[in-house]
N, CA, C and O atoms as a Maestro MAE file, in Angstrom:
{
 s_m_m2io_version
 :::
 2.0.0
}

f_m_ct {
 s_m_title
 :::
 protein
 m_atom[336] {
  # First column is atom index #
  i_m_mmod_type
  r_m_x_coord
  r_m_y_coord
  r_m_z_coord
  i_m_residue_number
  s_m_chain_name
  s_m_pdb_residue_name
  s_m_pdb_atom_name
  i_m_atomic_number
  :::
  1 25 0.846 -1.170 0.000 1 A "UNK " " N  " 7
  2 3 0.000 0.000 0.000 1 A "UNK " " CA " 6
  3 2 0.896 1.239 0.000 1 A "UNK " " C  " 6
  4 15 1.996 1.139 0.544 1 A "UNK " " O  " 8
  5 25 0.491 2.525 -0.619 2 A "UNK " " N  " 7
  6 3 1.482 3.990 -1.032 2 A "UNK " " CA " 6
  7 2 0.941 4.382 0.167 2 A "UNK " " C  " 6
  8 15 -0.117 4.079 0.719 2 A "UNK " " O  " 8
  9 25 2.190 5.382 0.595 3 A "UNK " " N  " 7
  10 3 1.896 6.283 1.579 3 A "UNK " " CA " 6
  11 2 2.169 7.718 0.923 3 A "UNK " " C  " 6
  12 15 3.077 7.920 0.116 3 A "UNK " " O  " 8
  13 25 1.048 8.922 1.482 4 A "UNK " " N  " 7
  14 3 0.894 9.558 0.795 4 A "UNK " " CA " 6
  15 2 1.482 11.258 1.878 4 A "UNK " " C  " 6
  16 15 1.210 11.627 3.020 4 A "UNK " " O  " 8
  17 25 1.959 11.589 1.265 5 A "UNK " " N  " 7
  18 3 2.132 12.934 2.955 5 A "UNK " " CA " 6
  19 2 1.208 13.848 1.850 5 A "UNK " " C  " 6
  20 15 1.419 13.631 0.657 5 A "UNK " " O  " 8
  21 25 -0.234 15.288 2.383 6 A "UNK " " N  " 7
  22 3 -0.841 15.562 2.120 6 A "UNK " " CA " 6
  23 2 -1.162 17.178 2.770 6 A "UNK " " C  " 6
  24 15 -0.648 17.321 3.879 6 A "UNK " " O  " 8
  25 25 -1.643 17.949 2.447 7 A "UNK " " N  " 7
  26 3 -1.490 19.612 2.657 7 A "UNK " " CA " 6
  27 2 -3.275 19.532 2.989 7 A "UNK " " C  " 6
  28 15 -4.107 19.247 2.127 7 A "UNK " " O  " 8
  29 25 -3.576 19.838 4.363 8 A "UNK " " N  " 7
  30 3 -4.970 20.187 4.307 8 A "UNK " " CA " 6
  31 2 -5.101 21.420 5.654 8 A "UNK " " C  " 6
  32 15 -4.320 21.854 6.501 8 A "UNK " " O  " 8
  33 25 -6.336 21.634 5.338 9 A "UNK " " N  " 7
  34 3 -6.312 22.596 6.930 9 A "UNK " " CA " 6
  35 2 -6.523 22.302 7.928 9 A "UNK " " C  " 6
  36 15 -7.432 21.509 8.175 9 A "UNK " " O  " 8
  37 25 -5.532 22.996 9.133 10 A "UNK " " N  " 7
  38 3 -5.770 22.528 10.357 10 A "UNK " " CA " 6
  39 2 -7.443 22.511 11.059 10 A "UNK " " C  " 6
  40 15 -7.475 22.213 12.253 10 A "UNK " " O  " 8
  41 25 -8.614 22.770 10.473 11 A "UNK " " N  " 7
  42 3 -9.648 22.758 10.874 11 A "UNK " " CA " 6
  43 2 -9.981 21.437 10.669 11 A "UNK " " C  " 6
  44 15 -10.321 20.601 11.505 11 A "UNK " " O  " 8
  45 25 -9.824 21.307 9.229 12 A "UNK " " N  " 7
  46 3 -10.572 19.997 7.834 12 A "UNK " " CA " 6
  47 2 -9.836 18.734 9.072 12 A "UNK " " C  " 6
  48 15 -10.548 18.045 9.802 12 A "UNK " " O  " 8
  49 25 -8.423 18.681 9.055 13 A "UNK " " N  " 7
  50 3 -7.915 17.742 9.848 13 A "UNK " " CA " 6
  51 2 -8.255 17.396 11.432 13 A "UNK " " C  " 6
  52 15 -8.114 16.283 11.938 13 A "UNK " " O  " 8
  53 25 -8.660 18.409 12.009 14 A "UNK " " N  " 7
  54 3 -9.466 18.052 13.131 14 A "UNK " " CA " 6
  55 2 -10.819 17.495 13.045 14 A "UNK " " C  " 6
  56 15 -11.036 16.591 13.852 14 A "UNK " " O  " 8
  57 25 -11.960 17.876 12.118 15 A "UNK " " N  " 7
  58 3 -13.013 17.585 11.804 15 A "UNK " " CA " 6
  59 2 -12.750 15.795 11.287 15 A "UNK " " C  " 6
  60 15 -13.466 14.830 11.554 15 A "UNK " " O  " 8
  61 25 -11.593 15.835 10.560 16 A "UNK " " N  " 7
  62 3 -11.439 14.133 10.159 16 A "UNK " " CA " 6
  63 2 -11.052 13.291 11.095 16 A "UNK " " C  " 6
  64 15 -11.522 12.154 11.122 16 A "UNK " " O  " 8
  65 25 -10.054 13.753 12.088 17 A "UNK " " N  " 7
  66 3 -9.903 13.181 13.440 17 A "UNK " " CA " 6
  67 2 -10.976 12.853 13.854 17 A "UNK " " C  " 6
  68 15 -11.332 11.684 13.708 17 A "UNK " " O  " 8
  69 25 -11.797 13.782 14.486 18 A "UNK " " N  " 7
  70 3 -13.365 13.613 15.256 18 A "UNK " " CA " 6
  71 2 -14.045 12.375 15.224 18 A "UNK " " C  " 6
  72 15 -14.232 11.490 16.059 18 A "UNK " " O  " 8
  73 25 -14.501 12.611 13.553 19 A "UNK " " N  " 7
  74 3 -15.470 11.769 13.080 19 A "UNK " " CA " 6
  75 2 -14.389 10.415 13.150 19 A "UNK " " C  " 6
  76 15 -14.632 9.284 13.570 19 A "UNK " " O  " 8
  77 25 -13.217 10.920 12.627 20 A "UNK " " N  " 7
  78 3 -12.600 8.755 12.843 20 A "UNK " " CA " 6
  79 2 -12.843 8.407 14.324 20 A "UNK " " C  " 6
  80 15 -13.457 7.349 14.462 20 A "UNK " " O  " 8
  81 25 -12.622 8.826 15.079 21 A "UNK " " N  " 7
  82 3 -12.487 8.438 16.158 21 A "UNK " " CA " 6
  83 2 -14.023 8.034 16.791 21 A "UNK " " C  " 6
  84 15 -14.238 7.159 17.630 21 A "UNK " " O  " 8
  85 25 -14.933 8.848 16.203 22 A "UNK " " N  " 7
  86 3 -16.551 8.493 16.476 22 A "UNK " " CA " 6
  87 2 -16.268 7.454 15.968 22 A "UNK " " C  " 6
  88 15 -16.010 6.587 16.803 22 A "UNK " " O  " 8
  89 25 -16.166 6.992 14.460 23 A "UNK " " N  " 7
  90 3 -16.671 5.952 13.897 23 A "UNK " " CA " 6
  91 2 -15.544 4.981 14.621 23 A "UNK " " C  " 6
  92 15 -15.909 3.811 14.509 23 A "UNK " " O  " 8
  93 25 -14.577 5.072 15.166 24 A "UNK " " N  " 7
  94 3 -13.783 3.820 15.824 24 A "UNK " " CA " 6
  95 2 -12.911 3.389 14.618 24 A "UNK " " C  " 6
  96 15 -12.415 2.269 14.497 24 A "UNK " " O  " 8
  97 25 -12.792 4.331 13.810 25 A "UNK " " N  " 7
  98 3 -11.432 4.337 12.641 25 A "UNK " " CA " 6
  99 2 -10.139 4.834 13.006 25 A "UNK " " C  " 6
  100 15 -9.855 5.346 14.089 25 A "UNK " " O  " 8
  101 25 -9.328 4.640 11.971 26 A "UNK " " N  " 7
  102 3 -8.168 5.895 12.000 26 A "UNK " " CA " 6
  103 2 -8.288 6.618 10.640 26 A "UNK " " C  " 6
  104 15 -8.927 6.407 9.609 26 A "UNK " " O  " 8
  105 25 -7.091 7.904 11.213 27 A "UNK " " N  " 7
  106 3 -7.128 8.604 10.081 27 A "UNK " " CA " 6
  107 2 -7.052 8.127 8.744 27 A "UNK " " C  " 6
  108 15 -7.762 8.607 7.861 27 A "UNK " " O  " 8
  109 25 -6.463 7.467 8.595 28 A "UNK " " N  " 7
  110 3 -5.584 6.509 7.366 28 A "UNK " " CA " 6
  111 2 -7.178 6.176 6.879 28 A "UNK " " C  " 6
  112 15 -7.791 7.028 6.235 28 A "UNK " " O  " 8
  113 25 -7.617 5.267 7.125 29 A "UNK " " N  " 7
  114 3 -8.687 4.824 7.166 29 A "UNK " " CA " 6
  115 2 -9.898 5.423 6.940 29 A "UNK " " C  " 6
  116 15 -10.623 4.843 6.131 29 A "UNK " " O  " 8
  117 25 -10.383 6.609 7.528 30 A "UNK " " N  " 7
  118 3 -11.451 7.166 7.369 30 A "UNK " " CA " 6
  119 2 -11.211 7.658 6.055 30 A "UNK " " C  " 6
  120 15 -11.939 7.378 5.103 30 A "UNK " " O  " 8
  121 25 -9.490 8.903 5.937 31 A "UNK " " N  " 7
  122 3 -9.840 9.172 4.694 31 A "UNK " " CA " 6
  123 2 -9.714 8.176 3.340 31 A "UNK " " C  " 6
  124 15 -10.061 8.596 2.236 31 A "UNK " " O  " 8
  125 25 -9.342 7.220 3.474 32 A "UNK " " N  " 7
  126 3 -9.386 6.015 2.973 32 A "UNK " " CA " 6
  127 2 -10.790 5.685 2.337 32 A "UNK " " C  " 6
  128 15 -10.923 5.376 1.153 32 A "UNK " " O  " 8
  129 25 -11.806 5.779 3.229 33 A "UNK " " N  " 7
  130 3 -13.354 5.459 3.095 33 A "UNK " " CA " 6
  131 2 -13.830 6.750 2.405 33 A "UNK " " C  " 6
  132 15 -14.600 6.667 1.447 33 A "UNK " " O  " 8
  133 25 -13.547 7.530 2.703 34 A "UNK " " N  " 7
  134 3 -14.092 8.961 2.066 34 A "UNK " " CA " 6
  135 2 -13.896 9.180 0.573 34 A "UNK " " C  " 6
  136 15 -14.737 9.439 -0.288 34 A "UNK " " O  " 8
  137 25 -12.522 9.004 0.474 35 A "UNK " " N  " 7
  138 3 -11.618 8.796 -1.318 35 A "UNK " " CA " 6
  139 2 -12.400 7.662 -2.185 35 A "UNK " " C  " 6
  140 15 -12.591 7.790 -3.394 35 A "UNK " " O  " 8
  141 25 -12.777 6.677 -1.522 36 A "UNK " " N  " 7
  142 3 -13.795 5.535 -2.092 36 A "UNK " " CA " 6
  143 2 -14.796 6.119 -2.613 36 A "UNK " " C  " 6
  144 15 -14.846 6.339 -3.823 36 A "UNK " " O  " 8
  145 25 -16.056 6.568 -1.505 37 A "UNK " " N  " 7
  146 3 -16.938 7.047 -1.680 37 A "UNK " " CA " 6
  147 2 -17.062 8.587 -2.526 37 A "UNK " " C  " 6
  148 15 -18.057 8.764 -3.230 37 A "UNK " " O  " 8
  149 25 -16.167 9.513 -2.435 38 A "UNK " " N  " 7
  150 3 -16.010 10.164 -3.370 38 A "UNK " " CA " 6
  151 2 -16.391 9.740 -4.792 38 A "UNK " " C  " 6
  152 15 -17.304 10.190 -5.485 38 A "UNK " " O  " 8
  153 25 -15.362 8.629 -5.131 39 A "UNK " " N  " 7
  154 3 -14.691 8.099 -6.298 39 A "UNK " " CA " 6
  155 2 -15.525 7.481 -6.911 39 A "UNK " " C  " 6
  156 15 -15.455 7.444 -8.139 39 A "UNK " " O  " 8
  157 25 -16.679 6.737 -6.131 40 A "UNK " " N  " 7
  158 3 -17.748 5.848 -6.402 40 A "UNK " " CA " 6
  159 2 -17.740 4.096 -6.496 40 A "UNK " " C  " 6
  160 15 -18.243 3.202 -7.177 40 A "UNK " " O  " 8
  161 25 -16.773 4.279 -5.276 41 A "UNK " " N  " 7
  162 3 -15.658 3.162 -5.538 41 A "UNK " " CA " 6
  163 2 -16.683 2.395 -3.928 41 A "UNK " " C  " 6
  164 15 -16.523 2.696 -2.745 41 A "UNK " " O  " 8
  165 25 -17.554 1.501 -4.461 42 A "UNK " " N  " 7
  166 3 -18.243 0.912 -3.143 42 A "UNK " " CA " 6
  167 2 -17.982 -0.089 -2.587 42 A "UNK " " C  " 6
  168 15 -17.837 -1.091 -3.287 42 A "UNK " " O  " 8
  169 25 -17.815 -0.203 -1.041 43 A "UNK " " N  " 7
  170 3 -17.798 -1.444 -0.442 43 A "UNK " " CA " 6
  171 2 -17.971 -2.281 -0.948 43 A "UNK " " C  " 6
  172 15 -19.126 -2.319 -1.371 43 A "UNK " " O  " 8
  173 25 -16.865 -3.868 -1.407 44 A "UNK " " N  " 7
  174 3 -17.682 -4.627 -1.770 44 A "UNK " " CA " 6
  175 2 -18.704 -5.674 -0.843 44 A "UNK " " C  " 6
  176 15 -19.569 -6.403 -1.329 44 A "UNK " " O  " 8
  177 25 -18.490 -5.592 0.087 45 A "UNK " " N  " 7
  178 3 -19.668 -6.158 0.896 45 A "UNK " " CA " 6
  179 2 -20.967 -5.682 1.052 45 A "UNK " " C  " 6
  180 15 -21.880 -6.500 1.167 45 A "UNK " " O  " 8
  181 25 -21.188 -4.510 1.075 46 A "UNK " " N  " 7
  182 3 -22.004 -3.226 0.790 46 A "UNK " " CA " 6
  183 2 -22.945 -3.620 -0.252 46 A "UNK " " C  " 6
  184 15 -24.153 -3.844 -0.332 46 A "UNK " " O  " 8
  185 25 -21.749 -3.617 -1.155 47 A "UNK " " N  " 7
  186 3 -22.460 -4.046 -2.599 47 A "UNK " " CA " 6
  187 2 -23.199 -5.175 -2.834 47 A "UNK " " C  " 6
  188 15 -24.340 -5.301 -3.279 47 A "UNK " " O  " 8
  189 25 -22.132 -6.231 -2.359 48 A "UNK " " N  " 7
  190 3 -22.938 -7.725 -2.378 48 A "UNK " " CA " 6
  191 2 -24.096 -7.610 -1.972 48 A "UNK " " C  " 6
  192 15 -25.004 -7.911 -2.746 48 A "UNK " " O  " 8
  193 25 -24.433 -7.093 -0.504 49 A "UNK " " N  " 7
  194 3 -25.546 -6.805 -0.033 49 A "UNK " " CA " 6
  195 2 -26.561 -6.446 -0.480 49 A "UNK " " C  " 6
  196 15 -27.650 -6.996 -0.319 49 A "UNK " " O  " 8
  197 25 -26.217 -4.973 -1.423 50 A "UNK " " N  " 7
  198 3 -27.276 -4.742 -1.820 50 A "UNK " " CA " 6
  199 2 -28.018 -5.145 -3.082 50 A "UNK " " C  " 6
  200 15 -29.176 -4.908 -3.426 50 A "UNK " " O  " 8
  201 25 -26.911 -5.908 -3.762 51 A "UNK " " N  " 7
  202 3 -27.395 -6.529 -4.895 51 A "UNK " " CA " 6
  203 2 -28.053 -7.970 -4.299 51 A "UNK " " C  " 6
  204 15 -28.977 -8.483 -4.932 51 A "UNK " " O  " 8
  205 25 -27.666 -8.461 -3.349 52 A "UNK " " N  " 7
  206 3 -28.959 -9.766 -2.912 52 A "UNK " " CA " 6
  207 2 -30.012 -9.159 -2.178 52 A "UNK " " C  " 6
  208 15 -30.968 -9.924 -2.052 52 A "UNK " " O  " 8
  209 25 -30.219 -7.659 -1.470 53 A "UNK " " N  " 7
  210 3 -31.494 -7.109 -1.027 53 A "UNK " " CA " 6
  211 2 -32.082 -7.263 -2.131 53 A "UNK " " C  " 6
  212 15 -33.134 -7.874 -1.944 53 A "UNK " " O  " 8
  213 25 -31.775 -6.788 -4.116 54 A "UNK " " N  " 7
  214 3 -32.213 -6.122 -4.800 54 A "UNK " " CA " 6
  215 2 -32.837 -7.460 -5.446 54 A "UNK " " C  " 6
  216 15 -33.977 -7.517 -5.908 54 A "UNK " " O  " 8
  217 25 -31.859 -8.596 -5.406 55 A "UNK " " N  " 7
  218 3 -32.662 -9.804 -6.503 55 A "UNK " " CA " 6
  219 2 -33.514 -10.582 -5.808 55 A "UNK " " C  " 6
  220 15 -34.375 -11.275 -6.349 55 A "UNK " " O  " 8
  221 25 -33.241 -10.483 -4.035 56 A "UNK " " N  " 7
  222 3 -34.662 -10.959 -3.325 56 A "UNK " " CA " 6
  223 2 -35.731 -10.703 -3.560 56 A "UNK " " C  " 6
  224 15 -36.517 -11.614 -3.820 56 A "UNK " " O  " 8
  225 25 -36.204 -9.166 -3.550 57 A "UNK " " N  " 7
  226 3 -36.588 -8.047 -3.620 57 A "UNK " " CA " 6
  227 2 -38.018 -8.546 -4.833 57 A "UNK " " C  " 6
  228 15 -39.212 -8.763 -4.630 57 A "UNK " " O  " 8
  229 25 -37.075 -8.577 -6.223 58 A "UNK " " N  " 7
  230 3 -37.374 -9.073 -7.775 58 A "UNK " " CA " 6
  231 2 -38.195 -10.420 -7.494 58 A "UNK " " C  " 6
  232 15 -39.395 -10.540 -7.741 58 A "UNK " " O  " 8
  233 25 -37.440 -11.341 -6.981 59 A "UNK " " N  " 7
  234 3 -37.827 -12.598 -7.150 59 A "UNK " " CA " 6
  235 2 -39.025 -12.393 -6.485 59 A "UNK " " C  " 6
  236 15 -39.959 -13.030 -6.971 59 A "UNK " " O  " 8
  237 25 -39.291 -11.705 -5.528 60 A "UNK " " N  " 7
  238 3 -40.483 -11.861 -4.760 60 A "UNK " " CA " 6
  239 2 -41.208 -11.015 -5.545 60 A "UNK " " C  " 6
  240 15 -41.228 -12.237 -5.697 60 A "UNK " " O  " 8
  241 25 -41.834 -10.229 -6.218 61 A "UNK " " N  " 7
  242 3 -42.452 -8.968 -6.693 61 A "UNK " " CA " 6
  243 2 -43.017 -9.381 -7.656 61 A "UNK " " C  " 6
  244 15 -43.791 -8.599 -8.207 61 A "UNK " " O  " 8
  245 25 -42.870 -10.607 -8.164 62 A "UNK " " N  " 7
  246 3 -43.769 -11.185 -9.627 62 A "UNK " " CA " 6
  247 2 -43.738 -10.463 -10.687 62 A "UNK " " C  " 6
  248 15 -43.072 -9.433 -10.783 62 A "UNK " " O  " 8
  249 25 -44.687 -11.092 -11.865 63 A "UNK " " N  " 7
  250 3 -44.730 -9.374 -12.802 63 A "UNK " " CA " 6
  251 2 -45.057 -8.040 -12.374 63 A "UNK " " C  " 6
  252 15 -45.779 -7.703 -11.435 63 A "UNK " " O  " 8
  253 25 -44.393 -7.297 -13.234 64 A "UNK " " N  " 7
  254 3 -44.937 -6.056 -13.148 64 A "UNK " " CA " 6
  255 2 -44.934 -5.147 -14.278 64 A "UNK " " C  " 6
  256 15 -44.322 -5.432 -15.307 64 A "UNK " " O  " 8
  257 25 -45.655 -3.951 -14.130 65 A "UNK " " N  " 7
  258 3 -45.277 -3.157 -15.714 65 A "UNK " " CA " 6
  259 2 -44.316 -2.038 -15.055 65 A "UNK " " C  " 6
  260 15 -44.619 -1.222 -14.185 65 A "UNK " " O  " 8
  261 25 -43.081 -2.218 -15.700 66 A "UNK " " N  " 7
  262 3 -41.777 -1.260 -15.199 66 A "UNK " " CA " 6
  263 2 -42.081 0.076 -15.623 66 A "UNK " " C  " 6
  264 15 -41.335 0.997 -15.289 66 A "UNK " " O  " 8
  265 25 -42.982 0.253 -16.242 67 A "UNK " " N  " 7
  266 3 -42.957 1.467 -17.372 67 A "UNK " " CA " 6
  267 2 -44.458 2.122 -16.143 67 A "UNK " " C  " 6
  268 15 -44.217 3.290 -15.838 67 A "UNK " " O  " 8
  269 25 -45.646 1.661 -15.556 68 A "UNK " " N  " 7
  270 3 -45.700 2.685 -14.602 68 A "UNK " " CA " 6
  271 2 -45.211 2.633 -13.466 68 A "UNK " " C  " 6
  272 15 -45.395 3.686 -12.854 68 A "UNK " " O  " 8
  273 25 -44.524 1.673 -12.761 69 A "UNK " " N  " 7
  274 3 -43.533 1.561 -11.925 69 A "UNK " " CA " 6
  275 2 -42.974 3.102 -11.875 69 A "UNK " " C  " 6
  276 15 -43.196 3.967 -11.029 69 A "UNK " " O  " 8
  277 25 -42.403 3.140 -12.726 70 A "UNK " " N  " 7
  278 3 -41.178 4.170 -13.022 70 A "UNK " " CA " 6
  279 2 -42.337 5.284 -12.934 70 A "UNK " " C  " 6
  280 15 -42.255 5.845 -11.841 70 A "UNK " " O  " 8
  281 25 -43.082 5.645 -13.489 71 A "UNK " " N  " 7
  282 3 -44.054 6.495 -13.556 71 A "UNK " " CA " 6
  283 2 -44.101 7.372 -12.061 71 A "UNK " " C  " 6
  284 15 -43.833 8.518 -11.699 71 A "UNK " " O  " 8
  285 25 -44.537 6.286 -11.521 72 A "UNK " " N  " 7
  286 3 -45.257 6.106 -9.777 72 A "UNK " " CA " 6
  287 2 -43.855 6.646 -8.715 72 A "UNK " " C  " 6
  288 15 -43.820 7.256 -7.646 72 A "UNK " " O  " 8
  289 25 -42.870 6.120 -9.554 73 A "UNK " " N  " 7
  290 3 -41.628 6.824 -8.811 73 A "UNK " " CA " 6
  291 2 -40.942 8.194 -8.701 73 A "UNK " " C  " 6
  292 15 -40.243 8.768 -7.866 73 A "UNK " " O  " 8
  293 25 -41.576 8.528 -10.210 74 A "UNK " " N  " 7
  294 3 -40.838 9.689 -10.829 74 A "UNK " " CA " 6
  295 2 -42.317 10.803 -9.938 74 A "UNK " " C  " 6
  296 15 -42.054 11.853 -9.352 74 A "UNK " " O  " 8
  297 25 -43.327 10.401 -10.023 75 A "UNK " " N  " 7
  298 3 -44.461 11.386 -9.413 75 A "UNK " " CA " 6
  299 2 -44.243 11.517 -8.316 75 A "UNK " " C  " 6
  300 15 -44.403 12.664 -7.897 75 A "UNK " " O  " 8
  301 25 -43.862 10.642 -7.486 76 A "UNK " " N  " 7
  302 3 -43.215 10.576 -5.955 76 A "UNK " " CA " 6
  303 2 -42.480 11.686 -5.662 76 A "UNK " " C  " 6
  304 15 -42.682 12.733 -5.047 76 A "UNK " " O  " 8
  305 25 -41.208 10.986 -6.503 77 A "UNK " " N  " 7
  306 3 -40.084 11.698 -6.290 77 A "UNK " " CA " 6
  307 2 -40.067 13.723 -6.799 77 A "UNK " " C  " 6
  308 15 -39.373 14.604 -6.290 77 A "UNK " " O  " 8
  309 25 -41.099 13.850 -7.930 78 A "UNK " " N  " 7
  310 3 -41.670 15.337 -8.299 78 A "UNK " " CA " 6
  311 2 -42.116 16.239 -7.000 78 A "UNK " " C  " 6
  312 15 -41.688 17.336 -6.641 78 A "UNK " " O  " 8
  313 25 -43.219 15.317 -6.366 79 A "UNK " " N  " 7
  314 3 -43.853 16.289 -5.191 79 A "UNK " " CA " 6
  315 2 -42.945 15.926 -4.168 79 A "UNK " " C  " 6
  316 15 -42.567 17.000 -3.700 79 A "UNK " " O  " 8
  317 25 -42.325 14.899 -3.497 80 A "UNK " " N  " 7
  318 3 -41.289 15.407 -2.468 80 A "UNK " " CA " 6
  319 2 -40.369 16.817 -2.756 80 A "UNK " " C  " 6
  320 15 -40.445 17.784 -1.997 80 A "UNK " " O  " 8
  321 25 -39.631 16.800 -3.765 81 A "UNK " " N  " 7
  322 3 -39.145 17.889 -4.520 81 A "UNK " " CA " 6
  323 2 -39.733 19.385 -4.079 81 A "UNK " " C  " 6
  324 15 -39.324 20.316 -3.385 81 A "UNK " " O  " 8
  325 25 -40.938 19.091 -4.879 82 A "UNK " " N  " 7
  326 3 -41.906 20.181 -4.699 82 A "UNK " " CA " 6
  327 2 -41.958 20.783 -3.251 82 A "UNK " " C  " 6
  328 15 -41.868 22.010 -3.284 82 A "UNK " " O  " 8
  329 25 -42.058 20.345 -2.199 83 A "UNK " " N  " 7
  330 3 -42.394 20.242 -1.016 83 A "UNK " " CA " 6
  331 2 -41.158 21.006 -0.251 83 A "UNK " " C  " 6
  332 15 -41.287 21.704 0.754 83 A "UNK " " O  " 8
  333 25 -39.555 20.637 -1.155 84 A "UNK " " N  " 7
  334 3 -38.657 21.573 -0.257 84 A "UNK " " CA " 6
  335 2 -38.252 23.092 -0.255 84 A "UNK " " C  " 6
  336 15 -37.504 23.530 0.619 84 A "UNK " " O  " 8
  :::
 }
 m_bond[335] {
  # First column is bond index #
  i_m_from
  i_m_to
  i_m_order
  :::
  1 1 2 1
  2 2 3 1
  3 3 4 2
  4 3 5 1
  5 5 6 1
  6 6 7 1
  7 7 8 2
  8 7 9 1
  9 9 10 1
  10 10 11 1
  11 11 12 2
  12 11 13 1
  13 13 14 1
  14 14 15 1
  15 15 16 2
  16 15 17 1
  17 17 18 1
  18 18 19 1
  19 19 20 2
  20 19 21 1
  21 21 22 1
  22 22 23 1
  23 23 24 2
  24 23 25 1
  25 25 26 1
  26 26 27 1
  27 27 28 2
  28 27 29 1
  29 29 30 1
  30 30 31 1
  31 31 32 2
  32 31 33 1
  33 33 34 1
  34 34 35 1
  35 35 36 2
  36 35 37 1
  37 37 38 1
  38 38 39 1
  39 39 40 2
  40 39 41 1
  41 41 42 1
  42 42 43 1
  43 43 44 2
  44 43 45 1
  45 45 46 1
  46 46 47 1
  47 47 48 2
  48 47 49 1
  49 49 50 1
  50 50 51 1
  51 51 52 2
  52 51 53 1
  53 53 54 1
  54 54 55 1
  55 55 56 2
  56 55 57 1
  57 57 58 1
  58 58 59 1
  59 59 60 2
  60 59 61 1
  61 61 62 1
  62 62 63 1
  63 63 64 2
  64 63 65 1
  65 65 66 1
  66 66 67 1
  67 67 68 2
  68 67 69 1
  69 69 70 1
  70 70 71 1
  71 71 72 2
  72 71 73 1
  73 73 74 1
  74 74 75 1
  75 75 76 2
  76 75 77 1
  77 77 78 1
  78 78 79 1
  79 79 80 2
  80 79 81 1
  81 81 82 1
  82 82 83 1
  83 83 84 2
  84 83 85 1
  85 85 86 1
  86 86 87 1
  87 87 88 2
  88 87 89 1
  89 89 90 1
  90 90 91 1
  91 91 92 2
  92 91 93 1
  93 93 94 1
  94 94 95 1
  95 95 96 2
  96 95 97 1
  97 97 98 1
  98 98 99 1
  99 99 100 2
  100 99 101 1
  101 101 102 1
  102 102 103 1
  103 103 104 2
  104 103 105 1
  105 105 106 1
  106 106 107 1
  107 107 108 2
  108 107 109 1
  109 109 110 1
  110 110 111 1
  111 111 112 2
  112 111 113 1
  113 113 114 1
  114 114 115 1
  115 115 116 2
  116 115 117 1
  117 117 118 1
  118 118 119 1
  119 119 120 2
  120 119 121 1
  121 121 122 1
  122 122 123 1
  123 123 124 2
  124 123 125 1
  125 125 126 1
  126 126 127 1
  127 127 128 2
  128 127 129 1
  129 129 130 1
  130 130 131 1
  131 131 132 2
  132 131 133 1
  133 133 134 1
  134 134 135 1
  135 135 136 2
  136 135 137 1
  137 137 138 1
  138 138 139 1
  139 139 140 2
  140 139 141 1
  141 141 142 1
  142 142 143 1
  143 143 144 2
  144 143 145 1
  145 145 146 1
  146 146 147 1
  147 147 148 2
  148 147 149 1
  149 149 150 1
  150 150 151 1
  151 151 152 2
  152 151 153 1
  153 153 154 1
  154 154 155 1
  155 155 156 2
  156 155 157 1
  157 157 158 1
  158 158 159 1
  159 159 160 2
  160 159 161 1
  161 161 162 1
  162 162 163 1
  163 163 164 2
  164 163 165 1
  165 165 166 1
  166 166 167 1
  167 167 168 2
  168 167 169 1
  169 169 170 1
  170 170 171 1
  171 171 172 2
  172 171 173 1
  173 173 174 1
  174 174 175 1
  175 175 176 2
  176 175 177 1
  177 177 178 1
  178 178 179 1
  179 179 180 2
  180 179 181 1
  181 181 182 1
  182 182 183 1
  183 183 184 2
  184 183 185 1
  185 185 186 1
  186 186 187 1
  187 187 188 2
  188 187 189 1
  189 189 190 1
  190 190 191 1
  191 191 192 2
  192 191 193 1
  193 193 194 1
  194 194 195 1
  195 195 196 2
  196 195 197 1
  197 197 198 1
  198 198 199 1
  199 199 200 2
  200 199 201 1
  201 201 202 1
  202 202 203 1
  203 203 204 2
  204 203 205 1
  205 205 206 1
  206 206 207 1
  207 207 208 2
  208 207 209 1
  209 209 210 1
  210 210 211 1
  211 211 212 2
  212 211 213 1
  213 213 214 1
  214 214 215 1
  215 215 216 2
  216 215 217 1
  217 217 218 1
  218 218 219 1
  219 219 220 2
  220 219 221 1
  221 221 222 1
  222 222 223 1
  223 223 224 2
  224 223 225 1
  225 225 226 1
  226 226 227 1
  227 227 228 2
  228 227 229 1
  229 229 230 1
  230 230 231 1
  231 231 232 2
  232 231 233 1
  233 233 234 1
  234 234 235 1
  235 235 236 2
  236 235 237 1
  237 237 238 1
  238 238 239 1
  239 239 240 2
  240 239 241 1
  241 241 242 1
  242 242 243 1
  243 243 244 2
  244 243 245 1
  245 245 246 1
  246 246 247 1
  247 247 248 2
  248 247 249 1
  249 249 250 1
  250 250 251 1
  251 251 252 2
  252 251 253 1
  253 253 254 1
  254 254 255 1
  255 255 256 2
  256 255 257 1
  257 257 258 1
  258 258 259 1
  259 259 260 2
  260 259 261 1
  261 261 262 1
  262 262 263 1
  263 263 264 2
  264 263 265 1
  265 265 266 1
  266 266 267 1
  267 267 268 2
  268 267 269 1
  269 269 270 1
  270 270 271 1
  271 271 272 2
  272 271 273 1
  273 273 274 1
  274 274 275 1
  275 275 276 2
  276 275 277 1
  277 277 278 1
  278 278 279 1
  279 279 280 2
  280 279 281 1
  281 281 282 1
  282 282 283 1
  283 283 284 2
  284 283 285 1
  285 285 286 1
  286 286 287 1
  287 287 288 2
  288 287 289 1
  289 289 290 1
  290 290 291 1
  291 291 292 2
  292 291 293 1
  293 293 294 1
  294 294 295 1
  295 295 296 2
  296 295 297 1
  297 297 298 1
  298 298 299 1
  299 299 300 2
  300 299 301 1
  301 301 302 1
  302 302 303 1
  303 303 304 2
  304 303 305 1
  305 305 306 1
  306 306 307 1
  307 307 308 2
  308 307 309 1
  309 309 310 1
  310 310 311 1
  311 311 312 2
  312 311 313 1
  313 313 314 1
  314 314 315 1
  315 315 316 2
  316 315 317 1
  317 317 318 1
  318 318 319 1
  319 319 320 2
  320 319 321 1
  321 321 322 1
  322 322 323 1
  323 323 324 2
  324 323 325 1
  325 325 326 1
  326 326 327 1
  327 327 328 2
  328 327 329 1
  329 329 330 1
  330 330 331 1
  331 331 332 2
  332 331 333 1
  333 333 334 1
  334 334 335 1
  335 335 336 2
  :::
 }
}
């Protein structure tokens, strides 16, 4: 693994301390998780996960018509919108 020496502000670096130490990380580490998630780079356990929530999910749900599915989502998702 590269080690990296890095220029940030003494605020930003306390704020990353904090939160590692909430979450029971280290620095290395948290920003480690952050650069991922930035990047779009996901857990793969995370992932696994959510791709067997997603084909459980399917298998159970029988047919359906995706086309107002999507409809029903997109109207949802309009008036929450609306609402802020």
């Amino acid at each position: 693994m590269a080690k990296v020496l890095i220029s940030i502000p003494d605020e930003l670096l306390e704020r990353v301390d904090r939160e590692a130490h909430k979450r029971g990380d280290t620095r290395s580490g948290f920003l480690q998780h952050a650069a991922q998630r930035e990047l779009g780079w996901p857990d793969p356990v995370a992932f696994d996960a959510a791709l067997e929530r997603g084909r459980a999910a399917l298998a159970e749900s029988g047919p359906f018509e995706s086309a107002e599915l999507i409809r029903t989502e997109r109207d949802t998702r309009d008036v929450r919108d609306r609402r802020r």
